[in-house]
Kinemage of the C-alpha trace (Angstrom):
@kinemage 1
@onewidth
@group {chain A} dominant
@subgroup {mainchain}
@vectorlist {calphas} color= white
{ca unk a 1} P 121.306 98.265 99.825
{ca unk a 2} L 120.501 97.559 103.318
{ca unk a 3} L 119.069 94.812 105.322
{ca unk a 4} L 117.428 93.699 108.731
{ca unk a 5} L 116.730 90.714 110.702
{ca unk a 6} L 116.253 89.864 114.367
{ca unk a 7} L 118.778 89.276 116.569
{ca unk a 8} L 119.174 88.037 120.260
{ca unk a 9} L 121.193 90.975 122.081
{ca unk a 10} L 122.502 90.844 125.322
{ca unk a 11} L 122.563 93.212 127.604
{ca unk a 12} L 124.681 93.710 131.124
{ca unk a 13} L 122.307 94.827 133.570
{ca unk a 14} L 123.737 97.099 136.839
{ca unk a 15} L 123.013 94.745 139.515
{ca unk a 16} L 125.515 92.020 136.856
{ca unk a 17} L 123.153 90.087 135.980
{ca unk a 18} L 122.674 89.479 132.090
{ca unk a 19} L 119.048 90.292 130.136
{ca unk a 20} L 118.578 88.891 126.432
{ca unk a 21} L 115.776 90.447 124.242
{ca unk a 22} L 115.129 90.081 120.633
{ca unk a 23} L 115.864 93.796 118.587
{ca unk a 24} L 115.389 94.294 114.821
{ca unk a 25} L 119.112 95.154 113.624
{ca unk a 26} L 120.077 96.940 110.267
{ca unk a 27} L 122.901 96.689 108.214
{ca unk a 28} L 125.142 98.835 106.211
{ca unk a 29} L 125.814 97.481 102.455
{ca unk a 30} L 129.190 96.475 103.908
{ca unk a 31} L 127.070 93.840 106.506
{ca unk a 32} L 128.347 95.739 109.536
{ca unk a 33} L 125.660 97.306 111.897
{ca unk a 34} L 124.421 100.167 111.120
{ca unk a 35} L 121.544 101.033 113.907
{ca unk a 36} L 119.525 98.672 116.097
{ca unk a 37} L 116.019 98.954 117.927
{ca unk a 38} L 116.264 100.244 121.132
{ca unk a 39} L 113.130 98.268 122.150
{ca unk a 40} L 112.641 94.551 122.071
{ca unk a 41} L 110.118 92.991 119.113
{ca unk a 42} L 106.651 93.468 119.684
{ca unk a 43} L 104.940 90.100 118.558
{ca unk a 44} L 101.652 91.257 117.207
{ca unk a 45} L 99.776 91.369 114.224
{ca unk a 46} L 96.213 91.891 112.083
{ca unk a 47} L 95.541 88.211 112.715
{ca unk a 48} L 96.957 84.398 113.896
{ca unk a 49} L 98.889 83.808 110.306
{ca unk a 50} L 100.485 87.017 111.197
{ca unk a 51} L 101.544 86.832 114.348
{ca unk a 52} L 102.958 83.207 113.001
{ca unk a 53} L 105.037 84.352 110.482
{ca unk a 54} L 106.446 86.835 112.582
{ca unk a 55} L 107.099 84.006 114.990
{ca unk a 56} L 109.061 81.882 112.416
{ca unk a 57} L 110.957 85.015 111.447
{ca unk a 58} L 112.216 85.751 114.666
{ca unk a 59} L 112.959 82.404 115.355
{ca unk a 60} L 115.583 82.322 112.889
{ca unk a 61} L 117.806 84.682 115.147
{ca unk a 62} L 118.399 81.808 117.708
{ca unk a 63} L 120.634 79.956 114.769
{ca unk a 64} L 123.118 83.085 114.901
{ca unk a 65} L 125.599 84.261 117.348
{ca unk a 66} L 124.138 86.832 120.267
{ca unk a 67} L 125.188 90.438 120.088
{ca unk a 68} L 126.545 92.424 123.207
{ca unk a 69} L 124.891 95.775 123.401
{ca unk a 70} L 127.932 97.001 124.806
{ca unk a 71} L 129.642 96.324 121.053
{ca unk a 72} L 126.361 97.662 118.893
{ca unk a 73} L 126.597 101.303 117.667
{ca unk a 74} L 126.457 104.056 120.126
{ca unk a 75} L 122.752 105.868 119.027
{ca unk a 76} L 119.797 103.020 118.950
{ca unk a 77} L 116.820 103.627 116.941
């Protein structure tokens, strides 16, 4: 079975300067990576307790360690 939270990924940009964005990340059964979004979140919803919830979820990513985007899988979603 397979899973998916958010998760703060960093990413090197060419002028060396670092960019964080939140992605939705998926994982294998094994809890290794499997794909990632390409794009960061979109927070939006059908109406204010939506967009909430969706807030608290994403907030939950700032309690784990960042991921590199140099060290994700090679083909985003």
């Amino acid at each position: 079975m397979t899973y998916w939270n958010h998760r703060v990924v960093k990413e090197s940009m060419s002028n060396g300067d670092d960019w964080y964005t939140v992605r939705e990340v998926f994982y294998n059964d094994n809890d290794t990576i499997h794909v990632y979004m390409k794009e960061a979140v979109d927070i939006s919803g059908e109406n204010i307790e939506d967009l909430r919830e969706y807030c608290e979820w994403i907030l939950k990513c700032f309690d784990k360690p960042v991921l590199n985007e140099e060290d994700l899988p090679e083909n985003p979603f």
